[in-house]
C-alpha positions in Angstrom: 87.3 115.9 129.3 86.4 113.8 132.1 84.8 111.1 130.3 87.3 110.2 128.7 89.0 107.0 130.4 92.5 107.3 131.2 94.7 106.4 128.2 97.1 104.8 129.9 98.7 102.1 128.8 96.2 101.3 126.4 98.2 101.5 123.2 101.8 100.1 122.8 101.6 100.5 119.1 100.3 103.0 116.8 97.0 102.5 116.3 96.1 103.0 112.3 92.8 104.5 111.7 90.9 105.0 108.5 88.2 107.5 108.5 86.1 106.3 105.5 83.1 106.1 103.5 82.7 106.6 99.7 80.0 109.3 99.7 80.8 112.9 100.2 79.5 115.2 103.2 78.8 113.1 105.7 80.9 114.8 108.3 84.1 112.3 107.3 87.0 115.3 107.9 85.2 116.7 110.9 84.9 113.7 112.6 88.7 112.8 112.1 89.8 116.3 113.3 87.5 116.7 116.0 88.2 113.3 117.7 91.9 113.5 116.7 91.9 116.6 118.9 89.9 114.7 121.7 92.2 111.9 121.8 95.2 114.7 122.3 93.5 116.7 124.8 93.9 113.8 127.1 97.6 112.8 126.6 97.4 110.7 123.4 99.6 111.5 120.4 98.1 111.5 117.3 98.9 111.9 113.9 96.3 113.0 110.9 97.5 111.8 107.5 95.6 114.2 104.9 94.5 111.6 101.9 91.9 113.8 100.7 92.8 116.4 97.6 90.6 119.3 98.6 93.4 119.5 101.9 90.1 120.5 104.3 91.9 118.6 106.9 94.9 120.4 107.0 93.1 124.1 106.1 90.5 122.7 109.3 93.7 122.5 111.4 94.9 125.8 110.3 97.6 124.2 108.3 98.3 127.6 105.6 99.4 125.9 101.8 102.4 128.0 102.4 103.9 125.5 105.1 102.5 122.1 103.1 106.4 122.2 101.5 106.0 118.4 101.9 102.9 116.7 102.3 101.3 113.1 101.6 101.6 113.3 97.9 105.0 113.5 98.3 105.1 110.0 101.3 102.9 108.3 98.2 105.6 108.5 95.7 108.7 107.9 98.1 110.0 111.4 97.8 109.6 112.3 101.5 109.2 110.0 104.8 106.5 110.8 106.7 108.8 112.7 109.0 109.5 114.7 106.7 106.5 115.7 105.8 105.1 116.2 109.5 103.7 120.2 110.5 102.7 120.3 114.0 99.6 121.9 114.5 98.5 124.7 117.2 96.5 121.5 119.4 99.2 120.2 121.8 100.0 116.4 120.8 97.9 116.8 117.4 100.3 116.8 113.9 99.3 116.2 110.2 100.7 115.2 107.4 98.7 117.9 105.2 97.4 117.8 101.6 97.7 119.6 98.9 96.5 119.9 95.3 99.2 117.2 94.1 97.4 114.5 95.3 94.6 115.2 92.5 97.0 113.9 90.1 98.0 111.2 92.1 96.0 108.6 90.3 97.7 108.5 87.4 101.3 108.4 89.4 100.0 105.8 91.5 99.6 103.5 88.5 103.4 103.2 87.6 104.9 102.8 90.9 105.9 99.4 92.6 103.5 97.9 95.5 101.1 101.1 93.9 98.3 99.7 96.6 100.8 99.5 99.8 102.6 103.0 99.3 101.3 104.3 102.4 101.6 100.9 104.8 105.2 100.9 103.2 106.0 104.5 104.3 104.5 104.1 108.0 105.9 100.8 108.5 109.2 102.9 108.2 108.2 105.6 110.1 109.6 105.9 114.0 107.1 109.0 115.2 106.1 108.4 118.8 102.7 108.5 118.0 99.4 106.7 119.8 97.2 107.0 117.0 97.1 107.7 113.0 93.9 108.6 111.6 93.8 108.7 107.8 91.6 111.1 106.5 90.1 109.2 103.0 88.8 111.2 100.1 85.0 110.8 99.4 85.9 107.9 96.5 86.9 105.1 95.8 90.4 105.2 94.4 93.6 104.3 95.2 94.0 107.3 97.7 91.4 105.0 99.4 92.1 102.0 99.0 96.0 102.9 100.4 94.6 104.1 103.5 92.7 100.5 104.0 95.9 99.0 103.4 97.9 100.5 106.0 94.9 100.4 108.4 94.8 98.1 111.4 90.5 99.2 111.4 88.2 101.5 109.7 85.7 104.0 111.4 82.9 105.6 109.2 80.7 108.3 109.7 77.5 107.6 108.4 75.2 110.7 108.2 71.8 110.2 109.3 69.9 110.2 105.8 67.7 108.3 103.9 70.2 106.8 101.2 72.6 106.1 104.3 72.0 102.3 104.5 72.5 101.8 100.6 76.0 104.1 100.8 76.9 102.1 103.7 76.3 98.7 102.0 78.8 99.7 99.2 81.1 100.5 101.6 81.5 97.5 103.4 81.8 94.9 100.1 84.7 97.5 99.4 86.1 97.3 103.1 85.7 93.6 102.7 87.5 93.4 99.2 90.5 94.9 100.6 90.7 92.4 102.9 90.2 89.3 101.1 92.9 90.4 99.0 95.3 92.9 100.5 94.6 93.2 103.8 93.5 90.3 106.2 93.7 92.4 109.6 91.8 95.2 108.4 88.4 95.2 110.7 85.8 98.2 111.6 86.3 100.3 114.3 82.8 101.4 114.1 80.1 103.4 112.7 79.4 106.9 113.7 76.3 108.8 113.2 76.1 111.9 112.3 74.5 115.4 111.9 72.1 113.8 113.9 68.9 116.3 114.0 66.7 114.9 116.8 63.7 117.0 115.3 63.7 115.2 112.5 61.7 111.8 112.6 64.1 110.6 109.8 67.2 110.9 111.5 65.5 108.0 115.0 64.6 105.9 111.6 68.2 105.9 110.3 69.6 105.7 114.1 67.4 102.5 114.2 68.1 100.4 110.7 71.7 100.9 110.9 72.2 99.7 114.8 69.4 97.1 113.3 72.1 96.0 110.5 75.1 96.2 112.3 74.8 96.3 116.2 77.2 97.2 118.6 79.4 98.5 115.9 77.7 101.4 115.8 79.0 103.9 118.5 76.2 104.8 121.0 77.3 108.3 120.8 75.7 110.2 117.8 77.3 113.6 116.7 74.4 116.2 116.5 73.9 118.9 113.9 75.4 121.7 115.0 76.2 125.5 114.0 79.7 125.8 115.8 80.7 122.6 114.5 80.2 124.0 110.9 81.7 127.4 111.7 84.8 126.3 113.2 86.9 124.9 109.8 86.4 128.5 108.4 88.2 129.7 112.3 90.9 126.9 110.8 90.3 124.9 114.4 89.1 122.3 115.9 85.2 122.7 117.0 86.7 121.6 120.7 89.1 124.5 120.3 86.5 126.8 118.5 84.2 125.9 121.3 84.7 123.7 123.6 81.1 123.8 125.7 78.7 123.4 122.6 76.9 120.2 121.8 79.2 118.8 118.5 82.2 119.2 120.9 80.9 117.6 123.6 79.9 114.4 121.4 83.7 113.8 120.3 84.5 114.1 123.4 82.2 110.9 124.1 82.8 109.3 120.8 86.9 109.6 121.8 86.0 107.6 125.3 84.3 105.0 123.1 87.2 104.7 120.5 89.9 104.0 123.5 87.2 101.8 125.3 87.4 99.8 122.0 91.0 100.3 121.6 91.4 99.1 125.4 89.2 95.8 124.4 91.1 94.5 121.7 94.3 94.8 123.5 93.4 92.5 126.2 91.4 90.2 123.7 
C-alpha cells in the first residue's frame, strides 16, 4: 500500500462520491468496492451507499440478504437514517448501506414523496457517521436512483470501459452530470474518469485511452484498471479483489487509482 500518500488530514468532511455512468458493465461496482477498500486499507473511513437494485455491491462485500434488515430503500423513503441502516463489512474501516430488491420499485415511490430528487442529500446531511468518504454506487440508468446520488454528491467519478461506443456513452453522461447541476446541484463537479478493463493487447483499447484523455485531459486518471481474471472472480468469493488477492494486477491498479483520488482530494482542499 505504499503508494498511497498519507491521508492525513486531507479530509475534514465527508467526502461524497458518485460512482456513475448510465451504461451497464463497465466495471462501475468494482471500481467503487475495490477503491473503497483501498482508501480503508490505509486509515480512511469509508462508507458504500448501495443505489443499485441488483445489490452486487453489498453481495461483492459479502453482505448476505439475510442481514440487509434495513437498507437504502428504506434511507429513500425516510423510514430509516442512514445509521440505521449501516452493516459493517469484514474490511476494517469499510461499511455499506446495502441494497436490496426494494429499491426496484423505488421509482414509483420516489414520485410522491416531498424533495423526491434530494431524499438522499437530506438523509446524509443528517447523518453524524465518522466517515472520510461516501461513495454512492449508481444503478446503470438514468433514474431518480441516479439522479439522487448526483444530488448529494460533492463530485462524480466514472468508469469508462475501454470500448468503441465509450466516447458516445460518455457524452450522454456528462449533459446529464451537467443538467443536475444547472438545476439541482451547483457544486457537483467530476472527480475523474477511470479506464477500465483495459486489455493492452488490444489496439482498441490505446485508441480509446487516447480520444478520451484527447476530450477531457487531466480528468482522466493516469492509472487505467486492466482486465483481469481475479478481479472478476472475486465478487463470486463475496470480497474485495484486494482482499481476494492482493498481489495481482486489478488490485494493484486501485491501489494506484486510491493515491490519485486522495492526491485530488488533497488539491481541492488547499485550492
Amino acid at each position: 500500500m505504499s503508494d498511497l500518500p498519507s491521508p492525513a488530514n486531507i479530509i475534514r468532511r465527508p467526502r461524497v462520491l458518485a460512482m456513475a455512468n448510465q451504461k451497464g458493465g463497465v466495471g462501475k461496482t468494482t471500481t467503487a468496492i475495490n477503491l473503497a477498500t483501498a482508501l480503508a486499507a490505509v486509515g480512511e473511513k469509508v462508507l458504500i451507499i448501495d443505489l443499485d437494485p441488483q445489490g452486487n455491491a453489498s453481495t461483492g462485500l459479502g453482505v448476505d440478504r439475510i442481514r440487509r434488515v434495513r437498507s437504502s430503500y428504506h434511507v429513500l423513503i425516510g423510514e430509516a437514517t442512514v445509521a440505521e441502516a449501516v452493516v459493517e463489512t469484514k474490511v476494517p474501516n469499510l461499511s455499506i448501506v446495502p441494497a436490496t430488491v426494494d429499491l426496484s420499485g423505488a421509482e414509483v415511490d420516489l414520485i410522491e414523496l416531498p424533495r423526491r430528487t434530494h431524499r438522499l442529500r437530506d438523509a446524509l446531511a443528517e447523518c453524524h457517521l465518522e466517515v472520510d468518504h461516501i461513495l454512492i454506487d449508481c444503478p446503470p440508468s438514468l433514474t431518480f436512483l441516479t439522479i439522487n446520488a448526483m444530488v448529494a454528491a460533492d463530485a462524480v467519478l466514472v468508469p469508462l470501459q475501454c470500448e468503441f461506443f465509450a466516447l458516445e456513452g460518455l457524452g450522454q453522461l456528462m449533459k446529464t452530470i451537467e443538467r443536475v447541476r444547472t438545476t439541482l446541484n451547483p457544486a457537483l463537479e467530476i472527480q475523474g474518469v477511470v479506464l477500465t478493463m483495459f486489455d493492452r493487447r488490444n489496439k482498441l483499447s490505446d485508441e480509446v485511452a487516447r480520444d478520451v484523455r484527447g476530450y477531457l485531459g487531466d480528468k482522466v486518471y493516469n492509472t487505467v484498471i486492466p482486465r483481469n481474471v481475479r478481479i472478476s472472480e472475486a465478487p463470486s468469493f463475496g470480497m474485495p479483489a484486494l482482499i481476494y488477492d492482493h498481489k495481482c494486477a486489478g488490485s494493484d491498479a486501485y491501489i494506484k487509482l486510491a493515491g490519485e483520488v486522495i492526491r485530488r482530494e488533497r488539491g481541492l482542499r488547499a485550492a
